[in-house]
N, C-alpha and C positions, 0 to 999 in steps of 0.2 A: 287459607288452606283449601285446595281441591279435593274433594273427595266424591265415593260413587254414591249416588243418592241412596236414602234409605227413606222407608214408608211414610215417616214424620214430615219427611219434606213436601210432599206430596198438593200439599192445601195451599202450600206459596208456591210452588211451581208451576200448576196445571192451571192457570190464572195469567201466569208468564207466556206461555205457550198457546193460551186461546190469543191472547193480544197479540203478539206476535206474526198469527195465523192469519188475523184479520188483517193488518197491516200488511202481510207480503199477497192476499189474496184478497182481501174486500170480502166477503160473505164467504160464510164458516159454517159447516153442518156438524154441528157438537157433536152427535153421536158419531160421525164418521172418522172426525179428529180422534176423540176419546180411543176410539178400537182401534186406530194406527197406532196412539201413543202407547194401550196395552200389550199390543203383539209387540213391538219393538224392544220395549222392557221385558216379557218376558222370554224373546229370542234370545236378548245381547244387553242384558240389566248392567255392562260395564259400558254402555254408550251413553246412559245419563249420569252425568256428572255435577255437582253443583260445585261452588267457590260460598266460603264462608270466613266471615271475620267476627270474631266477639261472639259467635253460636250464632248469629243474624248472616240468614243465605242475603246472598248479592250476585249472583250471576251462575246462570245454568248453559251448558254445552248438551245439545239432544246428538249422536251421531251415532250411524250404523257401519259398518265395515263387509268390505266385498273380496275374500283372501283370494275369490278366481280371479279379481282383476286386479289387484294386490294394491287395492286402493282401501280410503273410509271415504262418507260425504255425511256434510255435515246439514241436520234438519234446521236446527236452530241454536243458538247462541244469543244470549240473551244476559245485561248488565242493568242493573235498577239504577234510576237514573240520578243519584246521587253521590254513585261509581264511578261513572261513568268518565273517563281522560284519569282514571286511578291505576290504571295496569291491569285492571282483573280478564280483560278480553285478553290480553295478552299469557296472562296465567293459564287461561283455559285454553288458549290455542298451543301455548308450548307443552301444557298436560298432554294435549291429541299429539301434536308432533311426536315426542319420546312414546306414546303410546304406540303410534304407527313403527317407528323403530323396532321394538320389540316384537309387533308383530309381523314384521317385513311385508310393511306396506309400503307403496312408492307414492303414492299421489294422496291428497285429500281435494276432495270436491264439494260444491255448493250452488246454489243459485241466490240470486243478491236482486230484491224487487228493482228496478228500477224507480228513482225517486229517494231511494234510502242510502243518499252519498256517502253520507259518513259514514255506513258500511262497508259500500265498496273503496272507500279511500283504505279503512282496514286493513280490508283482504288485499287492497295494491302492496301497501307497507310491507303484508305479511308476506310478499311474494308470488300471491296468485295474480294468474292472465286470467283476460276473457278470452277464453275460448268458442262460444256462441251465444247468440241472442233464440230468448223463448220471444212468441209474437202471439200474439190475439187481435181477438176483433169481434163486435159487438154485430149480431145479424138483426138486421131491424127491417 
C-alpha cells in the first residue's frame, strides 16, 4: 500500500534519507538536511510518500512538484533492501506518475549519483533520458 507519510513514520524514514544522502553526496550536514526535509514537508506534506506491507514501511518516495514548469522531481526514493527486485520502486514511481496526471504535470525529474547503476538501470526502464551530467572536482 502507498500512502502519504504520517508523523509515526517519521523515526524509520529520516534514517532512510540521512543514508541515502550520504551515499548520493559523501558527507552530510544533518542540520542542513534535516531543515530541507522540514520545509518541504511543510510546503508539500503530499511529496512524502511511504509504501507499506503488513504495517512494516518498505520504501519511501521524497518528491516536490513545480506546477510553473509543470513538472515534479524527485529527491529520493528509497526501498529496504529486502524489497528490493519486489515491485515496490515501481509502486511508488507509478503512485508519482497518476500523481502528476492529476495534477497536469508533464515531466518528472531527478539526479542519479553516478556509481549507483542499478538506479539508473531503474529510471532507463522507467523511461527516463540523461539529459545532463553534474561534474565536480576536488581543488587541492
Amino acid at each position: 500500500m502507498i500512502r502519504q507519510i504520517e508523523n509515526r513514520d517519521w523515526p524509520t524514514v529520516k534514517p532512510w534519507l540521512f543514508k541515502l544522502a550520504e551515499e548520493s553526496f559523501g558527507k552530510v550536514i544533518p542540520g542542513i538536511l534535516e531543515k530541507k526535509i522540514q520545509e518541504d514537508y511543510q510546503k508539500e506534506p503530499e511529496g512524502f510518500v511511504v509504501s507499506e506491507e503488513e504495517k512494516k514501511l518498505n520504501g519511501l518516495l521524497w518528491f516536490s512538484t513545480f506546477p510553473e514548469k509543470k513538472s515534479a522531481f524527485i529527491h529520493a526514493i528509497y526501498v529496504e533492501p529486502i524489497y528490493r527486485g519486489k515491485g515496490v520502486s515501481d509502486q511508488l514511481m507509478d503512485y508519482l506518475e497518476r500523481y502528476c496526471k492529476e495534477k497536469n504535470l508533464e515531466t518528472i525529474e531527478l539526479n542519479v549519483t553516478v556509481g549507483l547503476e542499478e538506479a539508473v538501470q531503474f529510471y532507463k526502464h522507467r523511461g527516463f533520458e540523461i539529459k545532463r551530467y553534474f561534474m565536480s572536482k576536488k581543488v587541492e
